[in-house]
FIKOLZA-1660 file (N, C-alpha, C; in steps of 0.1 Angstrom, whole numbers, plus 5000, padded with zeros to 4 digits):
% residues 224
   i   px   py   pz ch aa at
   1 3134 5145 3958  A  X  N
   1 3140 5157 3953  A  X CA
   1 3155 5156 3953  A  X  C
   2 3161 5149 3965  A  X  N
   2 3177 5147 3966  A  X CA
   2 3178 5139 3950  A  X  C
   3 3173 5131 3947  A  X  N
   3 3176 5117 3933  A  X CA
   3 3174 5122 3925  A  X  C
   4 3162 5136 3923  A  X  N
   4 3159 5144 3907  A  X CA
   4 3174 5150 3907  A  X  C
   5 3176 5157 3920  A  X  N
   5 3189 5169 3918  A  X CA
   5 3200 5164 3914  A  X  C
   6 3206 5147 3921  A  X  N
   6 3215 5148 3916  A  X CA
   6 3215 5136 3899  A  X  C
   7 3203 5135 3890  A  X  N
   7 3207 5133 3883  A  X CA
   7 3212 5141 3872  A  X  C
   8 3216 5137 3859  A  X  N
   8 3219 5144 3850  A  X CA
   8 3207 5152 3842  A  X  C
   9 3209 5160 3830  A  X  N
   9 3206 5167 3822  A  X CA
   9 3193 5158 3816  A  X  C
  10 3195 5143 3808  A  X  N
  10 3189 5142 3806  A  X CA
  10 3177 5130 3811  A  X  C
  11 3182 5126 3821  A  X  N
  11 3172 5120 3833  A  X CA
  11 3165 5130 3834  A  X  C
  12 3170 5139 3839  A  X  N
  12 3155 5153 3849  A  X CA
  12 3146 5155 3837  A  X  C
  13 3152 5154 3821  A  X  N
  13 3146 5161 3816  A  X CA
  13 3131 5145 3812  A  X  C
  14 3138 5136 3812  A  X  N
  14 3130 5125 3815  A  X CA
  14 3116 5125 3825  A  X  C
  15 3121 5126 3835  A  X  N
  15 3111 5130 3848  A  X CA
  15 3105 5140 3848  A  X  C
  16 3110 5150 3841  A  X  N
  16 3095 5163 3839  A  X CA
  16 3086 5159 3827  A  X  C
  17 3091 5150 3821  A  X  N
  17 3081 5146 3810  A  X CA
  17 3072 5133 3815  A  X  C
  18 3079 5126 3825  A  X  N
  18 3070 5119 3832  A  X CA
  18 3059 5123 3840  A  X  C
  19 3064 5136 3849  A  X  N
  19 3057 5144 3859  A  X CA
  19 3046 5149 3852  A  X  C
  20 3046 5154 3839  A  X  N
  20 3034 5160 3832  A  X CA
  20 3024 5148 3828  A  X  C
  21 3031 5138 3822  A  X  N
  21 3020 5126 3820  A  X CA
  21 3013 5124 3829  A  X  C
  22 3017 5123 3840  A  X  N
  22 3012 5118 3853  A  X CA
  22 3002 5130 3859  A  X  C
  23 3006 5139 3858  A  X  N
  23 2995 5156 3864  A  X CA
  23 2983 5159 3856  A  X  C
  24 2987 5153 3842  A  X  N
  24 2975 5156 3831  A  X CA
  24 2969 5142 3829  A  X  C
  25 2972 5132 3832  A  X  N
  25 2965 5119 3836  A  X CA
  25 2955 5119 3845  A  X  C
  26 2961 5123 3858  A  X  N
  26 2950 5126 3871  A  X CA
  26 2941 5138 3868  A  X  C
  27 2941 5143 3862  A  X  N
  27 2930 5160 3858  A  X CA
  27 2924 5147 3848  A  X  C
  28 2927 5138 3844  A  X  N
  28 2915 5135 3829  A  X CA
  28 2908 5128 3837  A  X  C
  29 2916 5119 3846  A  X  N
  29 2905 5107 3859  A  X CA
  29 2899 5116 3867  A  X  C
  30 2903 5123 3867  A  X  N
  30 2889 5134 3877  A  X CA
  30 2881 5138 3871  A  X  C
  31 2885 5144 3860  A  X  N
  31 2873 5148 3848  A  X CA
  31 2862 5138 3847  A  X  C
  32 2865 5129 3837  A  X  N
  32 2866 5118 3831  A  X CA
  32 2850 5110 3842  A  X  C
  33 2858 5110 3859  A  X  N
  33 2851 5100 3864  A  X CA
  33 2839 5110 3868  A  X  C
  34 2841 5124 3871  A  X  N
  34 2827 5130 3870  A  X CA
  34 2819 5134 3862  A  X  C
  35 2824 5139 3848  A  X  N
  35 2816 5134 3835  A  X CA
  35 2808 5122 3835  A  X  C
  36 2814 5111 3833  A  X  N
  36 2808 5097 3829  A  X CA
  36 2799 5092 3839  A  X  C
  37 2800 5093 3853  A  X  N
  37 2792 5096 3866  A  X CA
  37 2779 5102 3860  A  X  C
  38 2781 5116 3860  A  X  N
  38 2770 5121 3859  A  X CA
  38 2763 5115 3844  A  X  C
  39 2765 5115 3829  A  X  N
  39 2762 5109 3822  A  X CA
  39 2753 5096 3824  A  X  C
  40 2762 5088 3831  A  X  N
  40 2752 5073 3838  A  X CA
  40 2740 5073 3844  A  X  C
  41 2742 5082 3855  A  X  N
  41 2732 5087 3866  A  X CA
  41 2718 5094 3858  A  X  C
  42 2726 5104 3854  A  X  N
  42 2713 5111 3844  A  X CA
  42 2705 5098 3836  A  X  C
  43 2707 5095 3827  A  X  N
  43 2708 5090 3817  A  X CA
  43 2700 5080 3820  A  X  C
  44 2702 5075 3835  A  X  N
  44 2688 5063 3843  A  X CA
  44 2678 5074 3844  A  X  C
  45 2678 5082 3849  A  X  N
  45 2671 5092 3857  A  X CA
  45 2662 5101 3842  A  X  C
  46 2667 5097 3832  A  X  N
  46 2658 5103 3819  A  X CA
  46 2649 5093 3811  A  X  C
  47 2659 5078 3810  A  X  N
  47 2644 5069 3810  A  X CA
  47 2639 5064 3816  A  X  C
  48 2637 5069 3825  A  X  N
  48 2623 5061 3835  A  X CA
  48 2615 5078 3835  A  X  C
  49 2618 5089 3832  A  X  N
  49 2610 5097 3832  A  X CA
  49 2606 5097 3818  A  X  C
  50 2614 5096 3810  A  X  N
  50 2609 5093 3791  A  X CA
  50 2600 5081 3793  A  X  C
  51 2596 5072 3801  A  X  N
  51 2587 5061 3802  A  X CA
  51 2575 5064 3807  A  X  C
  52 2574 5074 3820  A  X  N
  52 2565 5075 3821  A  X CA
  52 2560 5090 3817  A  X  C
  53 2562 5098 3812  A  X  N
  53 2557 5106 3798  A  X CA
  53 2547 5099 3786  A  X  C
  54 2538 5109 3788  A  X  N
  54 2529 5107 3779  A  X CA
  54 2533 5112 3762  A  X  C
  55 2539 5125 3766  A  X  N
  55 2539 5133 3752  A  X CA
  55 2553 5135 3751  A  X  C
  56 2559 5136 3738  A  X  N
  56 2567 5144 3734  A  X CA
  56 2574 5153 3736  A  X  C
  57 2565 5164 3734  A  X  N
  57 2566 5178 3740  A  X CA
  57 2567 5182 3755  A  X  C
  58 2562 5172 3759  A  X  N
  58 2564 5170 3778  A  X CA
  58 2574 5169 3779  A  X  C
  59 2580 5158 3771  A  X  N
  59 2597 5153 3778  A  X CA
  59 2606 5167 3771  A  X  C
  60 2602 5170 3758  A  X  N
  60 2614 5183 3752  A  X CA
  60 2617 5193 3767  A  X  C
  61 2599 5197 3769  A  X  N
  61 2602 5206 3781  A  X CA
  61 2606 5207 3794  A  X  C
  62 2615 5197 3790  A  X  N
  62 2620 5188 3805  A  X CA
  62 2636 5185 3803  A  X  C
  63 2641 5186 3794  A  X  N
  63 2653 5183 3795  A  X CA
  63 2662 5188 3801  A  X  C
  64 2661 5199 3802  A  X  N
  64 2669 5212 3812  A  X CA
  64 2676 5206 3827  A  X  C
  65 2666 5196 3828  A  X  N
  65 2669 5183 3841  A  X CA
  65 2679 5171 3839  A  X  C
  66 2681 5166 3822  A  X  N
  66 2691 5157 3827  A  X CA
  66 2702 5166 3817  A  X  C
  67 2712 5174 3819  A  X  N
  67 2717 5178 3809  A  X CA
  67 2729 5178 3806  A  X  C
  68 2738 5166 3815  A  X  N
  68 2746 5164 3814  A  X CA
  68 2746 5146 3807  A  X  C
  69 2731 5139 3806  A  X  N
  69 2728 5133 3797  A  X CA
  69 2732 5126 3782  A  X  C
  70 2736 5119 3778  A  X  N
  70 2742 5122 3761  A  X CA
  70 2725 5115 3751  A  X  C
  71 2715 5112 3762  A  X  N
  71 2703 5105 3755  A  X CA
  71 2697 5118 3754  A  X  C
  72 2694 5128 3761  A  X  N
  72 2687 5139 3762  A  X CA
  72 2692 5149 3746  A  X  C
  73 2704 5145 3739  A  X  N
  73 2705 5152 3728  A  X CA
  73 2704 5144 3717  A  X  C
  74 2701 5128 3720  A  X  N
  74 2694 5120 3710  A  X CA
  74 2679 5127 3709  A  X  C
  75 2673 5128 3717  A  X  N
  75 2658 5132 3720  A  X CA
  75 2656 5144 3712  A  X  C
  76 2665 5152 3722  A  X  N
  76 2661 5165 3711  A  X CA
  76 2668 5169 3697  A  X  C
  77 2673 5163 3688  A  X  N
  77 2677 5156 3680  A  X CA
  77 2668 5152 3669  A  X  C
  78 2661 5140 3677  A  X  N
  78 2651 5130 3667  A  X CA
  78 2636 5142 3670  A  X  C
  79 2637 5144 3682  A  X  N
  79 2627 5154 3682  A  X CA
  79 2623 5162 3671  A  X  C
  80 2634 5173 3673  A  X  N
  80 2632 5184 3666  A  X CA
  80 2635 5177 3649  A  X  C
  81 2635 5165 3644  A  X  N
  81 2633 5164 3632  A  X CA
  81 2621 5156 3632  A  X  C
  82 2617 5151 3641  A  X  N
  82 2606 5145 3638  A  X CA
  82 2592 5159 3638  A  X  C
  83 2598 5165 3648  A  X  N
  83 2587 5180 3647  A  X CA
  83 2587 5186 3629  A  X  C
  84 2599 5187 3627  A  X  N
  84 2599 5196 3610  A  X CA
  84 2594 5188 3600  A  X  C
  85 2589 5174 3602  A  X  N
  85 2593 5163 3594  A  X CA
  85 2568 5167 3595  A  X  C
  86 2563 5166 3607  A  X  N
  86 2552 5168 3609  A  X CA
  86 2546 5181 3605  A  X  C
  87 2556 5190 3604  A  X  N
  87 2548 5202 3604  A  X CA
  87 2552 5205 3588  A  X  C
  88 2558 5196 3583  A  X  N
  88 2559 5195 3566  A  X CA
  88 2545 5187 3562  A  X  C
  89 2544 5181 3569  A  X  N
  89 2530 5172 3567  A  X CA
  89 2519 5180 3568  A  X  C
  90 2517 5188 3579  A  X  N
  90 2508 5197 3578  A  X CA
  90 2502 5205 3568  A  X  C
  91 2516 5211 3564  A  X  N
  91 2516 5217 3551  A  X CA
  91 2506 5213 3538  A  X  C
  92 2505 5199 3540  A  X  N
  92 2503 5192 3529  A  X CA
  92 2487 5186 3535  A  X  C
  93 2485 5192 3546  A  X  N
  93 2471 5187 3548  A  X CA
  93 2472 5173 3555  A  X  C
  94 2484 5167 3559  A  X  N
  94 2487 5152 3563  A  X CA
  94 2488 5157 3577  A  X  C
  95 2479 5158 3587  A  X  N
  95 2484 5164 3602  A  X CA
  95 2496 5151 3608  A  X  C
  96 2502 5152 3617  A  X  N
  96 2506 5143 3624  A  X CA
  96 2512 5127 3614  A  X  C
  97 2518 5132 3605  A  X  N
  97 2517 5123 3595  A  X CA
  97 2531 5121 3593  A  X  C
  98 2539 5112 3595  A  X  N
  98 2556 5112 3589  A  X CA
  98 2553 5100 3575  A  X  C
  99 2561 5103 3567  A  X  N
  99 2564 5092 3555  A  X CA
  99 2571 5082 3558  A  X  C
 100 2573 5070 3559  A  X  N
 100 2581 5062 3553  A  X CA
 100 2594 5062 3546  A  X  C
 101 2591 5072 3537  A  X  N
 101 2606 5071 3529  A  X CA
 101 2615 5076 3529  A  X  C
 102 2628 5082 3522  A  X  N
 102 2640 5084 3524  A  X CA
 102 2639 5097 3530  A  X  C
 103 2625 5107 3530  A  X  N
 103 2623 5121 3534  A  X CA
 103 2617 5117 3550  A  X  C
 104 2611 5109 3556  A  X  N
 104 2607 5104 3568  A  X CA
 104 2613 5102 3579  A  X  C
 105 2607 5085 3582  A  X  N
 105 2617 5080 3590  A  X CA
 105 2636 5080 3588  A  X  C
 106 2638 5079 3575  A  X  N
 106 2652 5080 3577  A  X CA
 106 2657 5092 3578  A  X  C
 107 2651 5099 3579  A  X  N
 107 2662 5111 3581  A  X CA
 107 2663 5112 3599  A  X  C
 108 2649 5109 3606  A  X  N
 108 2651 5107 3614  A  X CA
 108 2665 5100 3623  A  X  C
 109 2663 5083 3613  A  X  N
 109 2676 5078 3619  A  X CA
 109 2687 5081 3616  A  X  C
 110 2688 5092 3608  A  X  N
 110 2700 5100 3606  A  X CA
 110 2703 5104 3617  A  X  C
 111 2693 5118 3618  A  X  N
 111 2698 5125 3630  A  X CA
 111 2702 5120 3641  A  X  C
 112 2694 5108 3645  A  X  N
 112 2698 5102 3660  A  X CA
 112 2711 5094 3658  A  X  C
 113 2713 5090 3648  A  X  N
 113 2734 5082 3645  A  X CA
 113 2741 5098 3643  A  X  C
 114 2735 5108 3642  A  X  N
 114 2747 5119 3641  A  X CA
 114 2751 5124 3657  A  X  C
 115 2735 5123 3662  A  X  N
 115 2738 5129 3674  A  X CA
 115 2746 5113 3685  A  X  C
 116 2744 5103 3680  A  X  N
 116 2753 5093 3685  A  X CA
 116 2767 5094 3687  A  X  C
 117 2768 5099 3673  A  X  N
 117 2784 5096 3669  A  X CA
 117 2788 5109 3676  A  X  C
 118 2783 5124 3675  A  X  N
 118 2790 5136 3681  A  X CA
 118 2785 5130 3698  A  X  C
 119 2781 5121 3706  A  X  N
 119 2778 5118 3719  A  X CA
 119 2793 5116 3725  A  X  C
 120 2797 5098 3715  A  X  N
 120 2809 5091 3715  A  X CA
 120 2819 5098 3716  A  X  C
 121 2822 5113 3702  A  X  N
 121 2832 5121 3705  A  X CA
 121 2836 5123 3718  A  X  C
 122 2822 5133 3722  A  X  N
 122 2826 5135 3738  A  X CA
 122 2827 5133 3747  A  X  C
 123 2822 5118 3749  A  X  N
 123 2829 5111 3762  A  X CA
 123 2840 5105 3758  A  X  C
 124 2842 5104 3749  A  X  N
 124 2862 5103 3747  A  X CA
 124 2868 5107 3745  A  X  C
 125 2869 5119 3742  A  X  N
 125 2876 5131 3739  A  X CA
 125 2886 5127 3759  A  X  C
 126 2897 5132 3756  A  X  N
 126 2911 5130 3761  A  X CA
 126 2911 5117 3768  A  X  C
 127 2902 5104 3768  A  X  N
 127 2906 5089 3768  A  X CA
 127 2920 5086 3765  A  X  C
 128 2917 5088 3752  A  X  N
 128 2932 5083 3745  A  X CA
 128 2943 5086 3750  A  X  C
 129 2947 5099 3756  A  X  N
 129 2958 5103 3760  A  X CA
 129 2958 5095 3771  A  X  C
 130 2951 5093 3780  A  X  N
 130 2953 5083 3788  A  X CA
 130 2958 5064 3785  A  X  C
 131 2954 5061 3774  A  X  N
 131 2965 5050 3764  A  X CA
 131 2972 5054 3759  A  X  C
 132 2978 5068 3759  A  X  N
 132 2993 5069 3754  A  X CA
 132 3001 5072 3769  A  X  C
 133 3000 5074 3778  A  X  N
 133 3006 5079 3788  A  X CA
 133 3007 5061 3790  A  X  C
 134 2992 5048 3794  A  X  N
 134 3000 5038 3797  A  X CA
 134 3009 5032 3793  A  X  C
 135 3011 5034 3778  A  X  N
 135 3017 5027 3771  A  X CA
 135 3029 5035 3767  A  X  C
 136 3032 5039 3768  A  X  N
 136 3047 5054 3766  A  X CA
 136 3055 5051 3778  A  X  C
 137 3047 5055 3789  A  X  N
 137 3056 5062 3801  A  X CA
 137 3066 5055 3805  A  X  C
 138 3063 5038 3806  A  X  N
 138 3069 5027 3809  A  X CA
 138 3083 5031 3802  A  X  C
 139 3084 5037 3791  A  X  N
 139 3092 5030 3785  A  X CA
 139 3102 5044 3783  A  X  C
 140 3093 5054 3781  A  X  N
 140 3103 5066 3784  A  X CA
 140 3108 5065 3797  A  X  C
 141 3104 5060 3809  A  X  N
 141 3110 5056 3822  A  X CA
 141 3121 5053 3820  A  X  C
 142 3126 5039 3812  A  X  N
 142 3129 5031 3809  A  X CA
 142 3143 5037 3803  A  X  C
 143 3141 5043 3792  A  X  N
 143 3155 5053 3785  A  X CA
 143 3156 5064 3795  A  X  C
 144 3149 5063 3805  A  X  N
 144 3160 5074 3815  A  X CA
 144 3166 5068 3822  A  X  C
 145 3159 5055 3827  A  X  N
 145 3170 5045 3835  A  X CA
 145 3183 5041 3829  A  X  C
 146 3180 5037 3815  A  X  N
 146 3193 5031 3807  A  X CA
 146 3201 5041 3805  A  X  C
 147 3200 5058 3802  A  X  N
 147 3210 5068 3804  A  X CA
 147 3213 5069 3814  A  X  C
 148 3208 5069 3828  A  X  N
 148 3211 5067 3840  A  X CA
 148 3225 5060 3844  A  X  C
 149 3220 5047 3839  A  X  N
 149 3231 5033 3844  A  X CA
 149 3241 5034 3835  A  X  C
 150 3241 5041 3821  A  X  N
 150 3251 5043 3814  A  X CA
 150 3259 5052 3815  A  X  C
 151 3255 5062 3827  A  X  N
 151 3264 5076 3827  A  X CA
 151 3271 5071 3843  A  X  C
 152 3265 5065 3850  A  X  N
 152 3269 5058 3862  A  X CA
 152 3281 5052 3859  A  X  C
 153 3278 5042 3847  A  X  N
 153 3294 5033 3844  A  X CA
 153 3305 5038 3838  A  X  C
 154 3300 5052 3831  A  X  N
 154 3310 5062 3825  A  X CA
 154 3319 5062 3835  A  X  C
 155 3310 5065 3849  A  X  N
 155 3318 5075 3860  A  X CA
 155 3323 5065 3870  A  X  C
 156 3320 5054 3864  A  X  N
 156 3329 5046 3876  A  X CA
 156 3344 5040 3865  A  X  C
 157 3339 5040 3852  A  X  N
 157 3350 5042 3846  A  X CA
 157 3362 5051 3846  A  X  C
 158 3358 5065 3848  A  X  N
 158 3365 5074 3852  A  X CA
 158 3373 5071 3863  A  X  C
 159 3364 5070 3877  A  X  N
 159 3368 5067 3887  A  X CA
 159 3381 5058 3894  A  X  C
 160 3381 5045 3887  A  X  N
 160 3384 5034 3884  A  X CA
 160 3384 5022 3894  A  X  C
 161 3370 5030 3902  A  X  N
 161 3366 5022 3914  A  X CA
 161 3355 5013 3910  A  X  C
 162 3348 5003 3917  A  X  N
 162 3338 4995 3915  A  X CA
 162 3328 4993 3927  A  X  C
 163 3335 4995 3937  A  X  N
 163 3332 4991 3947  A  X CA
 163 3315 4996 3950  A  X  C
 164 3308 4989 3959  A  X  N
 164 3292 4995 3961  A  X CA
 164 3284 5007 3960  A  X  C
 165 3299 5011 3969  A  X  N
 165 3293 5027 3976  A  X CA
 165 3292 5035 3964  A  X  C
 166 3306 5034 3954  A  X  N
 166 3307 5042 3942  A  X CA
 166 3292 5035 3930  A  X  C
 167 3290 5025 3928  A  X  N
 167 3280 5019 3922  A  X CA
 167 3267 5020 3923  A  X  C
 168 3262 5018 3936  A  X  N
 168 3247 5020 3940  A  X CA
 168 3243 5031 3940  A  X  C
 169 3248 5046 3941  A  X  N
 169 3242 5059 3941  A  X CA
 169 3238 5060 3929  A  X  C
 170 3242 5058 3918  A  X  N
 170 3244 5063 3904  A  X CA
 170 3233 5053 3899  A  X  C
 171 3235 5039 3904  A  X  N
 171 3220 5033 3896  A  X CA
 171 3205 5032 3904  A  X  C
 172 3209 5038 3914  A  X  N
 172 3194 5042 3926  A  X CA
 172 3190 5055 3918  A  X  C
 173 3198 5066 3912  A  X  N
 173 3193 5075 3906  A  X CA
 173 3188 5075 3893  A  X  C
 174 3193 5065 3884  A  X  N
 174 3186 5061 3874  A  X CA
 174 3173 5053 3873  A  X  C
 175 3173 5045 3882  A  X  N
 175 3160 5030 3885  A  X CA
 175 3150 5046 3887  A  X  C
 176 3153 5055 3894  A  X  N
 176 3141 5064 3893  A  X CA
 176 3131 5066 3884  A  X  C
 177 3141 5070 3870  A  X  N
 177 3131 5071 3858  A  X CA
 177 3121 5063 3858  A  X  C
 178 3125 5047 3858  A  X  N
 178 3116 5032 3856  A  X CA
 178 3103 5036 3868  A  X  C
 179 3108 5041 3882  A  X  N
 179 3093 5038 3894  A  X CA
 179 3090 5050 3888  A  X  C
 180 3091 5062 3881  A  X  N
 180 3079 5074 3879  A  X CA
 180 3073 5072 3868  A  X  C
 181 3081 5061 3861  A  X  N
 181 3071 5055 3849  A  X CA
 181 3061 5049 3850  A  X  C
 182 3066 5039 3857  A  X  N
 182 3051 5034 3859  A  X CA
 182 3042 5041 3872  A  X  C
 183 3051 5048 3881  A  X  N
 183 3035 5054 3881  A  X CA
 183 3026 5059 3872  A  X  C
 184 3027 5068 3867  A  X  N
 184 3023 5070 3860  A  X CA
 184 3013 5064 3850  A  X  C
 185 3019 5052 3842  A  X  N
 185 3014 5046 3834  A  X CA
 185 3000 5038 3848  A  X  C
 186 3003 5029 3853  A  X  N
 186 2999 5024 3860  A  X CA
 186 2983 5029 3862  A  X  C
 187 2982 5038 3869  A  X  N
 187 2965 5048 3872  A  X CA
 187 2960 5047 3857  A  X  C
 188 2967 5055 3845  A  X  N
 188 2967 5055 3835  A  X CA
 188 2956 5047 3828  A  X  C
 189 2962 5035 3827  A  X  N
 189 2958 5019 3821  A  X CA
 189 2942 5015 3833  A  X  C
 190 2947 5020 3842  A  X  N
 190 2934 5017 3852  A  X CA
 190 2920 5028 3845  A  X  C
 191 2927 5038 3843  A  X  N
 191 2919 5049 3843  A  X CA
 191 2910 5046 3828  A  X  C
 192 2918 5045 3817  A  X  N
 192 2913 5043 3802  A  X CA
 192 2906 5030 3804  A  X  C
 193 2905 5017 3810  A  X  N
 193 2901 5005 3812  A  X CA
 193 2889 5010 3816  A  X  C
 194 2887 5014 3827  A  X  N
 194 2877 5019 3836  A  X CA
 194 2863 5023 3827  A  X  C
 195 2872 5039 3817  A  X  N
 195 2863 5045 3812  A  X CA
 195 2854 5039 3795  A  X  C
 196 2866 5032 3791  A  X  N
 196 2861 5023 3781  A  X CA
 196 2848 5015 3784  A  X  C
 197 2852 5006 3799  A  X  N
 197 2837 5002 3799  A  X CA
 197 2822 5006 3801  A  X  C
 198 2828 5022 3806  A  X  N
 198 2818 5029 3816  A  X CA
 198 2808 5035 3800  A  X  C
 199 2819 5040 3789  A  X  N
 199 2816 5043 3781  A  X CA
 199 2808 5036 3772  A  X  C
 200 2812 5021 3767  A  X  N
 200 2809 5011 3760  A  X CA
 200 2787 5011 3765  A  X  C
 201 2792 5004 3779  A  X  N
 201 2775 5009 3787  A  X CA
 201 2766 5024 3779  A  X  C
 202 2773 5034 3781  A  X  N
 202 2763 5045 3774  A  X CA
 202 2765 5045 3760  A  X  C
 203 2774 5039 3749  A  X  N
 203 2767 5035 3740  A  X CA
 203 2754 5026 3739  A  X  C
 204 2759 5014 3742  A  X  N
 204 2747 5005 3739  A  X CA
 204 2732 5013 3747  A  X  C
 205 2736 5021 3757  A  X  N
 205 2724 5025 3756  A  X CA
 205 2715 5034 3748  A  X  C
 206 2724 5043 3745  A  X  N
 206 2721 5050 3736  A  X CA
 206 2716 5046 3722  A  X  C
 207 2723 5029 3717  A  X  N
 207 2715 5025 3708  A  X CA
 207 2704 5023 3708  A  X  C
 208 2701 5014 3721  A  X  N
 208 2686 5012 3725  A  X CA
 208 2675 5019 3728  A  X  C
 209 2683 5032 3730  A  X  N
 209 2672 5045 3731  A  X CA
 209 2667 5048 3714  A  X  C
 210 2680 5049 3706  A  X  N
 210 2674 5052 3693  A  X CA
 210 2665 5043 3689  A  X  C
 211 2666 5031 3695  A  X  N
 211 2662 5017 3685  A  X CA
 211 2646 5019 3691  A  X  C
 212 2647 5023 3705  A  X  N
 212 2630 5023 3709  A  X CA
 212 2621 5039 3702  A  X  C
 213 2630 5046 3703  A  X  N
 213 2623 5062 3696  A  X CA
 213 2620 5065 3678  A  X  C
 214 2627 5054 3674  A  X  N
 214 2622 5052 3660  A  X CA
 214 2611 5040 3659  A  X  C
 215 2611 5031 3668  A  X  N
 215 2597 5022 3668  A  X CA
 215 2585 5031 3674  A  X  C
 216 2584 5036 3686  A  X  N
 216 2573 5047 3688  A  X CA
 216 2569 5056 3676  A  X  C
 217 2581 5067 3671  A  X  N
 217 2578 5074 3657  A  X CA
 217 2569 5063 3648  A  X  C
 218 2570 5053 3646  A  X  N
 218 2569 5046 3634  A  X CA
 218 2551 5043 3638  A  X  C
 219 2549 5037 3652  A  X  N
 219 2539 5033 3658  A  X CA
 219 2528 5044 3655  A  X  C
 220 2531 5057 3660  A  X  N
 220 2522 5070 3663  A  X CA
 220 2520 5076 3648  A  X  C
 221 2535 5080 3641  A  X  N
 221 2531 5088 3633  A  X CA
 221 2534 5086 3617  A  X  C
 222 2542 5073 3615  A  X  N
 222 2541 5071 3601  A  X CA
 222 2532 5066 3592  A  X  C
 223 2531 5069 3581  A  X  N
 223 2521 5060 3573  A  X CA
 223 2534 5052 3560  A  X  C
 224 2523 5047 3554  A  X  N
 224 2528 5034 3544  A  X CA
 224 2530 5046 3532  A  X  C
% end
């Protein structure tokens, strides 16, 4: 607090723009690592119960259990179109019957890449800001240091002293900007690394979920 006070105008204002990177960084790693946590955890915990289910309808009426999940809105998703898709067949006297064609199965795989893609939104949604905070802060640090050391030399210009004592206060107060930069950045870059992989994992699973729930559909209830 003594180093914020006695810098200038536009150091401090440097460091409160670091200070927010840094406070809204750690709220997205806290978020972020209990979201994606629970996501993971569920998300085991839904196919091994989607495995040993017999029916459909069983697992719909079950979801309420993993629902912090992002497979659980593939399911009910492909579900509920595979449901409209059979009870259009009924209609037609085809019970339990999906088509093959562009009215069938694919719409199916529609739904489940829609509900993929709105999944991905939301486990990324404020990632990014976490790659702009690593990759920024460094360097906004950085222009507070260099105004720092440049208003230092102003003032020993003025002064028309050189000597340490006069020197080292003025660039210990700028070097500041540089260490709350990379704090900042630092967690940052850990944090977005972290989540990317954690994330990358529940896609590909997510693929694999779709890829197994359109071979069952296809198995049970399509025709040629």
């Amino acid at each position: 607090m003594t180093l914020f006070a006695g810098t200038g105008l536009v150091v401090k204002l440097v460091l409160i723009i670091l200070i927010f990177f840094s406070v809204v960084s750690w709220a997205i790693i806290f978020f972020k690592l209990l979201q994606v946590n629970r996501a993971n955890s569920e998300s085991e915990r839904f196919l091994e119960f989607f495995w040993k289910a017999k029916r459909f309808d069983a697992i719909n009426a079950q979801l309420d259990r993993f629902t912090n999940s992002p497979l659980t809105v593939l399911f009910s998703e492909g579900y509920a179109e595979l449901k409209r898709l059979v009870e259009k067949g009924d209609q037609k006297e085809e019970p339990d019957v999906v088509s093959t064609d562009l009215g069938g199965i694919d719409n199916i795989s529609r739904a489940l890449r829609r509900a993929t893609t709105s999944e991905i939104t939301r486990l990324e949604k404020y990632v990014t800001f976490l790659a702009t905070t690593g990759s920024t802060a460094p360097f906004i640090g950085l222009f507070g240091t260099v105004w720092g050391i440049m208003t230092a030399f102003k003032g020993i210009g003025e002064s028309g002293s050189a000597s340490l004592a006069v020197v080292a206060p003025g660039i210990a107060e700028a070097l500041i900007a540089t260490a709350i930069g990379l704090v900042a950045a630092i967690p940052a870059v850990m944090g977005y690394n972290h989540f990317q992989h954690k994330i990358k994992v529940l896609i590909a699973s997510m693929d694999n979920f779709s890829t197994e729930f359109l071979n069952i559909v296809q198995r049970t209830f399509a025709r040629k």
